[in-house]
C-alpha positions in Angstrom: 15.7 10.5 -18.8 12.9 9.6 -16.7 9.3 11.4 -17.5 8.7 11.9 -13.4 5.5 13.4 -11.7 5.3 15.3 -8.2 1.9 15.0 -6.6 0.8 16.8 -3.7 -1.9 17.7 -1.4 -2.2 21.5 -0.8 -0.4 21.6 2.4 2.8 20.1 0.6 2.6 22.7 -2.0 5.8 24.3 -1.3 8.2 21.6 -0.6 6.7 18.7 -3.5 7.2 22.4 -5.8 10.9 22.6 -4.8 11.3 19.2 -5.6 9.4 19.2 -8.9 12.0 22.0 -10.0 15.0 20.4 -8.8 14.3 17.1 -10.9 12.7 18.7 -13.5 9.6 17.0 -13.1 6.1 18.1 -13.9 3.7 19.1 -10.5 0.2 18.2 -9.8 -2.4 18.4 -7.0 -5.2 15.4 -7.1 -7.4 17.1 -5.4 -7.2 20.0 -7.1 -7.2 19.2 -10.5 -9.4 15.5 -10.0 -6.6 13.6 -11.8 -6.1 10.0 -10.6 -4.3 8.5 -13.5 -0.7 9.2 -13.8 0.1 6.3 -15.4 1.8 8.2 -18.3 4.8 8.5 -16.2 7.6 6.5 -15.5 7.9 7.6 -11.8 5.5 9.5 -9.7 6.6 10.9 -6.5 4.1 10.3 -4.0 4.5 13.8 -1.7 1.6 12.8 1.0 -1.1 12.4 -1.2 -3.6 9.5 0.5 -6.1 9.0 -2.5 -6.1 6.1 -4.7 -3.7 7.0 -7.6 -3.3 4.8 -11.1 0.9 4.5 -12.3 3.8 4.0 -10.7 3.6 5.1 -7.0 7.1 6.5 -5.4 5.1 6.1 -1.7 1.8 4.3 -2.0 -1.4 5.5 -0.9 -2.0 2.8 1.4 1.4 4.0 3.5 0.5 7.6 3.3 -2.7 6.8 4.9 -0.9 4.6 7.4 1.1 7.8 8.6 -1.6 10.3 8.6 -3.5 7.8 11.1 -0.9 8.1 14.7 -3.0 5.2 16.5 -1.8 2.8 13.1 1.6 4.1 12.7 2.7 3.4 16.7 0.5 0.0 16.8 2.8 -1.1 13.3 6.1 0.3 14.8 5.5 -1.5 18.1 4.7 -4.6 16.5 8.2 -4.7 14.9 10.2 -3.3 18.4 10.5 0.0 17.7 10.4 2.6 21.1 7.0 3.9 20.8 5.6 5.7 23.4 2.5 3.9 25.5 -0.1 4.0 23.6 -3.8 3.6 23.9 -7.8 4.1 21.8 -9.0 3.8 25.6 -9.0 6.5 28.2 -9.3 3.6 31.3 -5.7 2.4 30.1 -4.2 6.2 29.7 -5.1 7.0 33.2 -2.8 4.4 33.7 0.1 6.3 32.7 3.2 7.9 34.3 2.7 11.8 35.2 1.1 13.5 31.7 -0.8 12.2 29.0 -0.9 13.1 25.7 -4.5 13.1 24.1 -4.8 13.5 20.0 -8.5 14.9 19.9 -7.9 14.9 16.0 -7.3 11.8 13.6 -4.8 14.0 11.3 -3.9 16.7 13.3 -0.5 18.7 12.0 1.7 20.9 14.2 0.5 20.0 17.2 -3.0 20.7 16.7 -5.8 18.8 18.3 -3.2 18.1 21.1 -4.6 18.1 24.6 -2.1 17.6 27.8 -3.7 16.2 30.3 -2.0 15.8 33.9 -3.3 12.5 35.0 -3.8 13.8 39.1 -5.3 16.6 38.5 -8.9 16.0 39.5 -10.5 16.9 36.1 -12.4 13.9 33.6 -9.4 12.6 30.9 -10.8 14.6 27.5 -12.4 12.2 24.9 -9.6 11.7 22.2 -8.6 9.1 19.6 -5.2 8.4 20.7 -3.7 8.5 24.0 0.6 8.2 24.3 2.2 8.8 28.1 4.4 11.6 27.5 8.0 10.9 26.9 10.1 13.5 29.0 13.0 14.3 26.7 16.1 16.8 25.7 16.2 16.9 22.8 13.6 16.3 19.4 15.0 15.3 15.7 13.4 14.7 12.7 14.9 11.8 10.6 14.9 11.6 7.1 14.8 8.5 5.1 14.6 8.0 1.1 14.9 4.7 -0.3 15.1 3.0 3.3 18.0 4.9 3.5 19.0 7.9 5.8 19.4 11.1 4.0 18.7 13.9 6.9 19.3 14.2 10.6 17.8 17.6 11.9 17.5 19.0 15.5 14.1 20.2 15.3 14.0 24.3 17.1 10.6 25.6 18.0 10.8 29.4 16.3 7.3 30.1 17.1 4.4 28.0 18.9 3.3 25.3 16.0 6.4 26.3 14.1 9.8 24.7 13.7 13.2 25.0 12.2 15.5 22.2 11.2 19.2 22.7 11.8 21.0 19.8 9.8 23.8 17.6 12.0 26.1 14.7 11.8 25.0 11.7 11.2 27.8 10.1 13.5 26.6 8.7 17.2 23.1 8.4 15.4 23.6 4.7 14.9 20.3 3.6 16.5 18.1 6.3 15.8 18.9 5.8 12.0 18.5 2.1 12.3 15.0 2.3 14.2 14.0 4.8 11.6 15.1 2.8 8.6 13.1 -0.6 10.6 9.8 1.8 10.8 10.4 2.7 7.1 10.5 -1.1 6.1 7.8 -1.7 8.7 5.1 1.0 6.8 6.3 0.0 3.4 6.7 4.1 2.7 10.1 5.2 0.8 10.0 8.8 1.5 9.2 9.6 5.3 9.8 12.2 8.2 10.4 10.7 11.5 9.5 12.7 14.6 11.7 11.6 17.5 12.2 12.5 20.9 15.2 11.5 23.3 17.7 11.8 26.2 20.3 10.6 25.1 21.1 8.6 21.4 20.3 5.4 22.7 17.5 6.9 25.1 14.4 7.6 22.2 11.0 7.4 21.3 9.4 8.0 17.4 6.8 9.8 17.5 4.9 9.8 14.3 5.7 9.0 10.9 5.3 12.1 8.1 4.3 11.1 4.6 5.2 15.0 3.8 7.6 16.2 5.3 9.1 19.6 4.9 12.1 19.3 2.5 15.7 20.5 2.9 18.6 21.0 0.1 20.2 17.8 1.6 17.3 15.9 1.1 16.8 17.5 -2.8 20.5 16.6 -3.6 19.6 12.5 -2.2 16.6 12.8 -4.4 18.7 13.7 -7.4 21.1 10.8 -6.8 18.5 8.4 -6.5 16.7 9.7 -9.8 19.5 11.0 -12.2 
């Protein structure tokens, strides 16, 4: 039986806990406790954590730190042909874009915070921001689930309250290119655990968003973990 570790920042308390339980695997905070060397265990389950870790990394720090910065993740995922949004560091090139602009005032911002709409006509200076992405008009917004470069969770993401969301679990059939650009970002971050954000119109019709190094966890997810680790 595999001696496995769960480590977590404190905002990934709950879901790296339910995991940690499921597999029966011990649970630690870096941060927290100023441990960096888990190199007693055979696997360590690398539940967004972006500090410089010693053992076995399931999610390396250097991916985790890739998906916490947006302006990284879409230049990577671009690079490789996946739909991105437009993109831009420069405020001359986002006033540029079609209709509204998206501007990410904060490096690392979560739920939508730091996020500034700006409508490009409307008279007023273009805030100072770190990222700029043209909005993407869309229907519909998933998150995508992939563990082991493999899909393990399609969700229709529901807004419940402003900043938070609920996941209702669908097929997986007609997702055919979704999955596949999501398993090509995967490969193209170099992360094995990883929350997709994606917007569309149709299932050929999509942008991704932003990668999450964290992600919220579901039972379908759990059980994919427990497959991969029995």
């Amino acid at each position: 039986m595999l001696n496995i570790c769960v480590i977590h920042p404190k905002r990934c308390t709950e879901s790296a806990t339910m995991l940690a339980k499921a597999l029966g695997a011990d649970l630690s905070n870096p941060y927290r406790e100023k441990q960096y060397n888990y190199r007693n265990y055979d696997v360590v389950i690398n539940y967004g954590v972006a500090k410089d870790i010693a053992g076995n990394l399931f999610n390396s720090t250097y991916a985790v730190n890739v998906c916490k910065n947006k302006l990284r993740t879409l230049d990577i995922l671009s690079q490789v042909g996946i739909p991105v949004p437009k993109f831009s560091a420069y405020a001359v090139i986002a006033q540029q874009f079609n209709d509204t602009i998206v501007c990410h005032t904060e490096q690392e911002g979560m739920q939508n915070k730091g996020i500034v709409y700006h409508e490009r006509d409307n008279g007023q200076p273009i805030p100072r921001a770190y990222l700029y992405t043209e909005y993407f008009h869309h229907k519909r917004e998933y998150r995508v689930v992939v563990l082991n470069y493999k899909v393990v969770g399609i969700y229709r993401k529901e807004e419940i309250e402003d900043g938070t969301w609920d996941l209702i679990p669908l097929s997986h059939k007609g997702f055919y290119s979704i999955s596949k650009a999501c398993v090509k970002a995967a490969k193209a971050i170099g992360i094995q655990y990883v929350g997709f954000d994606v917007v569309a119109n149709t299932r050929e019709d999509f942008r991704i968003l932003e990668a999450n190094s964290g992600p919220i966890i579901t039972d379908q997810v759990i059980d994919a973990f427990k497959q991969l680790f029995k």
